[in-house]
VEXZABA-359664 format. One line per 5 residues: number of its first residue (from 0); their letters; for each residue x, z, y of N, C-alpha, C. Coordinates in pm, whole numbers, plus 50000, padded with zeros to 5 digits. Example, Ala and Ser with C-alpha at 12.3 -4.5 7.8 and 13.67 -1.06 7.14 Angstrom:
0 = as = 51319 50780 49431 51230 50780 49550 51320 50780 49670  51285 50708 49775 51367 50714 49894 51290 50787 50003
This chain:
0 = xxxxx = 06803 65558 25964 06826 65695 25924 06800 65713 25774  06688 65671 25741 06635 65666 25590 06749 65614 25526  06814 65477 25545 06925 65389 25514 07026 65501 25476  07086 65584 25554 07224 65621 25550 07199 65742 25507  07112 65794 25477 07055 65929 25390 07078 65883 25255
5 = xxxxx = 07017 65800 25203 07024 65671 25040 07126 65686 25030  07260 65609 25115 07359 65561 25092 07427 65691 25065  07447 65802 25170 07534 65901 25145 07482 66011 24969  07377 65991 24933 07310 66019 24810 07422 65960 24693  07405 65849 24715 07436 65738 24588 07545 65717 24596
10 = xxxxx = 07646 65741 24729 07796 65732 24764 07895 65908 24662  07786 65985 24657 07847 66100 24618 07814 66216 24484  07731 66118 24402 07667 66178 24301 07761 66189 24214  07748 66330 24143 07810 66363 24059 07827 66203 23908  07906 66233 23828 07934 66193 23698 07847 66220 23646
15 = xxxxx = 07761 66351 23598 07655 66383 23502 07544 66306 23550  07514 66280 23699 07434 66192 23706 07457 66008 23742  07544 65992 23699 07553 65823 23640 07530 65823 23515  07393 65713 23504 07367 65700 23381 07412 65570 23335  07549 65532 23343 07671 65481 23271 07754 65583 23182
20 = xxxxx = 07771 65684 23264 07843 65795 23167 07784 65853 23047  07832 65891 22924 07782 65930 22842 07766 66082 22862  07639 66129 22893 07622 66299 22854 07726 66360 22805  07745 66515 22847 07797 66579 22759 07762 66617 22668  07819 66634 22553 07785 66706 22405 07724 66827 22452
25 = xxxxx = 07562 66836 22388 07517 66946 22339 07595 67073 22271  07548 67180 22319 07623 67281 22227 07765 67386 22293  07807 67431 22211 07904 67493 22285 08052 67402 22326  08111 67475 22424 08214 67354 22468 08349 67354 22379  08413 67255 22312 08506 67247 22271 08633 67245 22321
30 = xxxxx = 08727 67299 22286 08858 67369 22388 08986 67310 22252  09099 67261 22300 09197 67222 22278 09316 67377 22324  09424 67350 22215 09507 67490 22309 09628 67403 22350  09689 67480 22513 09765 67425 22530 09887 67526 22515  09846 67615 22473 09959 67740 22450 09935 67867 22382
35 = xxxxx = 10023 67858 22232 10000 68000 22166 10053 68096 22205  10022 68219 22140 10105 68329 22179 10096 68428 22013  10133 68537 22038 10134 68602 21928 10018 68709 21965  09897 68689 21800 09784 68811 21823 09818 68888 21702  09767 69023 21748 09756 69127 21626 09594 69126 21630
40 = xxxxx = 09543 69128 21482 09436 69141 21443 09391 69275 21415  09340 69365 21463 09303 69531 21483 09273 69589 21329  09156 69544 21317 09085 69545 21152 09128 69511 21071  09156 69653 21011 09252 69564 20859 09174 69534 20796  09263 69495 20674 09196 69415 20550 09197 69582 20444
45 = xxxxx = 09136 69614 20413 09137 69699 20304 09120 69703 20154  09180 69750 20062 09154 69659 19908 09191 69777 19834  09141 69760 19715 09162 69916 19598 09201 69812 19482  09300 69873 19430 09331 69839 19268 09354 69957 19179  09277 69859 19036 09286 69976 18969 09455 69996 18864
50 = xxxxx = 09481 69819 18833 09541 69819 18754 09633 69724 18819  09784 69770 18797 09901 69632 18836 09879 69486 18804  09801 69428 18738 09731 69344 18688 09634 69307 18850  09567 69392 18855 09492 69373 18919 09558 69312 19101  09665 69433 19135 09743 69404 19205 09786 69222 19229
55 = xxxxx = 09806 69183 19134 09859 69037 19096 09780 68955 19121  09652 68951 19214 09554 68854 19265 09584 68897 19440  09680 68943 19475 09620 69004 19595 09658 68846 19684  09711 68797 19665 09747 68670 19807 09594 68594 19751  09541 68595 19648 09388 68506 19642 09285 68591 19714
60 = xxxxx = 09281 68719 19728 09230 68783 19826 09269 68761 19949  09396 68813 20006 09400 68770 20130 09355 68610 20201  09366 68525 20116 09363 68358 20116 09197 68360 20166  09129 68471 20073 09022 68439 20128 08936 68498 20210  08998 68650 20249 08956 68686 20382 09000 68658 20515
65 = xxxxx = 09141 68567 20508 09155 68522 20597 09104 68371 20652  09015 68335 20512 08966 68196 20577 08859 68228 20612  08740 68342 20604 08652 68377 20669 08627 68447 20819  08739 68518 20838 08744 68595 20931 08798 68556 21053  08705 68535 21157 08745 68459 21303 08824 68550 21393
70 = xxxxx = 08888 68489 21460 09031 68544 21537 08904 68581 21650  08848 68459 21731 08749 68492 21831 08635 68375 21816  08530 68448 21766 08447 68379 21748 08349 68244 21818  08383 68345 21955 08277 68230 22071 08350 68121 22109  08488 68114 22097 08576 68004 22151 08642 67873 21933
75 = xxxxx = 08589 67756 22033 08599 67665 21937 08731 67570 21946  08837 67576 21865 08949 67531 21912 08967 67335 21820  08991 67244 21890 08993 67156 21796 08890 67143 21741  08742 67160 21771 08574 67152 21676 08562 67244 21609  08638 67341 21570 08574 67475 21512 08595 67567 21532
80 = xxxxx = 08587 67668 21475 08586 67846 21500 08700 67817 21461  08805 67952 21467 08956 67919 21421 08922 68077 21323  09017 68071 21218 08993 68124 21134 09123 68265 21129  09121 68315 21061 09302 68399 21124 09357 68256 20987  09288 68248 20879 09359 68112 20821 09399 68024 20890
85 = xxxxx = 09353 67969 21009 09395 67847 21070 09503 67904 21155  09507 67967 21212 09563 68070 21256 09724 68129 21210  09731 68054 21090 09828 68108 20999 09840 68277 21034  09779 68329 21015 09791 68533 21011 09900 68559 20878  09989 68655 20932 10062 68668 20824 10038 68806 20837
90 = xxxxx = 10081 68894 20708 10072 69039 20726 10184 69119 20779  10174 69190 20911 10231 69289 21011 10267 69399 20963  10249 69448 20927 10207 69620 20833 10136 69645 20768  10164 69715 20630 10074 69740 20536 10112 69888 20494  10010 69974 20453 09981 70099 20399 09987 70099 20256
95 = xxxxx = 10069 70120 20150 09981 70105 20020 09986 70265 19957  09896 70317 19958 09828 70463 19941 09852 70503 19778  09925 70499 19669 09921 70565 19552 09852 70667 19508  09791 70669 19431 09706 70807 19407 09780 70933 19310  09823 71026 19359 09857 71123 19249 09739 71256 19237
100 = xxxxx = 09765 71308 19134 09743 71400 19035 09730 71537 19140  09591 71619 19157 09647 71768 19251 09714 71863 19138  09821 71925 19206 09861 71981 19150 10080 71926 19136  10009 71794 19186 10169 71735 19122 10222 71710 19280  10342 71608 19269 10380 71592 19438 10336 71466 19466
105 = xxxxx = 10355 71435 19593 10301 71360 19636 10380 71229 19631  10507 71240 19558 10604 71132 19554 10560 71092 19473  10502 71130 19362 10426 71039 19262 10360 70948 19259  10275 70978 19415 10155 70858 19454 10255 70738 19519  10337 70800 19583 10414 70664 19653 10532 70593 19542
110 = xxxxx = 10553 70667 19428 10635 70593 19317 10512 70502 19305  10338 70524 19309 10267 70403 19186 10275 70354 19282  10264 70349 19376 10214 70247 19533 10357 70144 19504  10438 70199 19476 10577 70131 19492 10571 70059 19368  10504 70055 19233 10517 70015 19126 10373 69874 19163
115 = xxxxx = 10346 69887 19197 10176 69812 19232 10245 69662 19339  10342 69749 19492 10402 69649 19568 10488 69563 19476  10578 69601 19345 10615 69460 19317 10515 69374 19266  10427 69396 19217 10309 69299 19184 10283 69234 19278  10268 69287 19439 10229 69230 19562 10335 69106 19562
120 = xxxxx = 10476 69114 19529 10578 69084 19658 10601 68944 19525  10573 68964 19359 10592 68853 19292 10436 68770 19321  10307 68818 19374 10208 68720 19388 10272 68681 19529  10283 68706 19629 10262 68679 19766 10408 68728 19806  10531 68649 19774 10630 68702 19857 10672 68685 19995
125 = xxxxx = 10562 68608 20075 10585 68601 20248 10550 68674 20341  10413 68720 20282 10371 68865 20304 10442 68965 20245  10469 68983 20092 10518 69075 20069 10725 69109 20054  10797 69095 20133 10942 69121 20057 10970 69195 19971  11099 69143 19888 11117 69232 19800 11135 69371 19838
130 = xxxxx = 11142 69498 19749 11165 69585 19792 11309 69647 19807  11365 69691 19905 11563 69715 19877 11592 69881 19885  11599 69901 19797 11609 70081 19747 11486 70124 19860  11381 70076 19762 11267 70166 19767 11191 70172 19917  11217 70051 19991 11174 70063 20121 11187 69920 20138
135 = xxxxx = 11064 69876 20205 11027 69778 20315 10996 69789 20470  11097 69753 20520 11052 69729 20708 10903 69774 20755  10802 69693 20676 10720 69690 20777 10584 69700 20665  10612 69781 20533 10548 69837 20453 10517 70015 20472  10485 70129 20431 10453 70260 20410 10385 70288 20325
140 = xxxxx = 10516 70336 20183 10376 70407 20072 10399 70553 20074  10246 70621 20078 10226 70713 20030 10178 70760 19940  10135 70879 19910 10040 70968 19815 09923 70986 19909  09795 71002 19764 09713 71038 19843 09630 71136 19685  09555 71205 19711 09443 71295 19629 09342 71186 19583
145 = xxxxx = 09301 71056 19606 09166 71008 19614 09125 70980 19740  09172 71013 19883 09082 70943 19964 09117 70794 19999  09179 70722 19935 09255 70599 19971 09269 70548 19834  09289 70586 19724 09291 70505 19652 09235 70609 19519  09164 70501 19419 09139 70546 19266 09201 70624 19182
150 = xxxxx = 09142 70724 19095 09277 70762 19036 09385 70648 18921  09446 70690 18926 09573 70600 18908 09598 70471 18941  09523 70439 19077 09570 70297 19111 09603 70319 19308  09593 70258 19333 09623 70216 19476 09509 70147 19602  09536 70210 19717 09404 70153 19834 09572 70118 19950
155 = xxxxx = 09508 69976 19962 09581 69859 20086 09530 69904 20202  09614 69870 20303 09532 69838 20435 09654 69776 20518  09589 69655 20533 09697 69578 20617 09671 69473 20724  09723 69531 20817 09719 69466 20986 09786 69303 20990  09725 69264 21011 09791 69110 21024 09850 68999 21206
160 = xxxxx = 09943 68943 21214 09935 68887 21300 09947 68809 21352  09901 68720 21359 09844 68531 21403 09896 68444 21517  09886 68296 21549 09910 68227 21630 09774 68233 21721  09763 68296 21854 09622 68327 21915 09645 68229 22027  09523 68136 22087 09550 68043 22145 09546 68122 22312
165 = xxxxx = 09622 68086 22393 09662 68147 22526 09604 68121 22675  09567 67978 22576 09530 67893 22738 09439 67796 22688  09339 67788 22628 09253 67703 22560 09204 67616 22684  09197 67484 22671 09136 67400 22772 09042 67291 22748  08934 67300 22825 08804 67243 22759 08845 67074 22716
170 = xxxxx = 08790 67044 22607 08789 66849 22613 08734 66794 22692  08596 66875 22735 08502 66757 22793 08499 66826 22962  08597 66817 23012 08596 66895 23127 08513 66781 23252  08436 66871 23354 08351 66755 23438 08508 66799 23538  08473 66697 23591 08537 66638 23668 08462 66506 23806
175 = xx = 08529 66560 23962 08462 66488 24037 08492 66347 24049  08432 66246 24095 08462 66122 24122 08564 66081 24179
């Protein structure tokens, strides 16, 4: 009886306990994707310029809030956090807010907003297209008094949207005998 108690023990032990197998990695579990899909990132990016000049750095900004900013933090794709950079995030919609003058119209603010986007569209033209009589698809400038942007410059805000992994599947998956 003792005999075939042993045997049925040692006939059915898991993998984690053969100590031939190597442990699993400490830490959180690493996941491979086996299928993207398309994510929108909620939180924009928000940015103020004062001067068209200034405008003319904006893809070194985006470059680098998108290499900080995690799509989903707790899940590790390939050994790391995925970044909306890794991610390739491109920009979805953007706001660019012109500031006018009270007293004046409000087309004024969306003429500077519109004078500021070609700065955007010659730094960053994949994000930004050119503009074709005064309108972009998936751009919106307005006027604003100051709550969006400086006087005489411009406040961004732009939604971005990424390769989001669909079906992430662990590397080190247990598995029975």
């Amino acid at each position: 009886m003792i005999f075939l108690s042993a045997v049925a023990f040692t006939a059915f032990k898991s993998k984690d306990d053969d100590p031939d197998t190597d442990p699993p990695p400490p830490g959180p579990t690493i996941y491979v994707c086996k299928e993207y899909v398309a994510g929108f990132y909620d939180d924009p990016l928000q940015l103020k310029f004062d001067t068209p000049d200034d405008a003319a750095k904006i893809k070194e900004l985006i470059e680098a809030w998108t290499a900080k900013t995690y799509v989903i933090p707790e899940i590790i794709i390939n050994g790391k956090k995925q970044t909306l950079s890794d991610a390739q995030a491109k920009v979805a919609v953007g706001i660019i807010y012109g500031w006018y003058q009270r007293g004046k119209k409000s087309t004024e603010g969306s003429s500077r907003a519109l004078t500021f986007y070609s700065k955007f569209n010659e730094s960053d033209p994949d994000n930004f297209p050119a503009a074709e009589n005064r309108k972009v698809k998936n751009m919106r400038f307005l006027g604003t008094l100051g709550d969006f942007a400086d006087p005489n410059g411009v406040g961004v805000e732009l939604f971005f949207v990424h390769n989001r992994c669909n079906e992430p599947v662990p590397v080190n998956s247990t598995t029975l005998p």
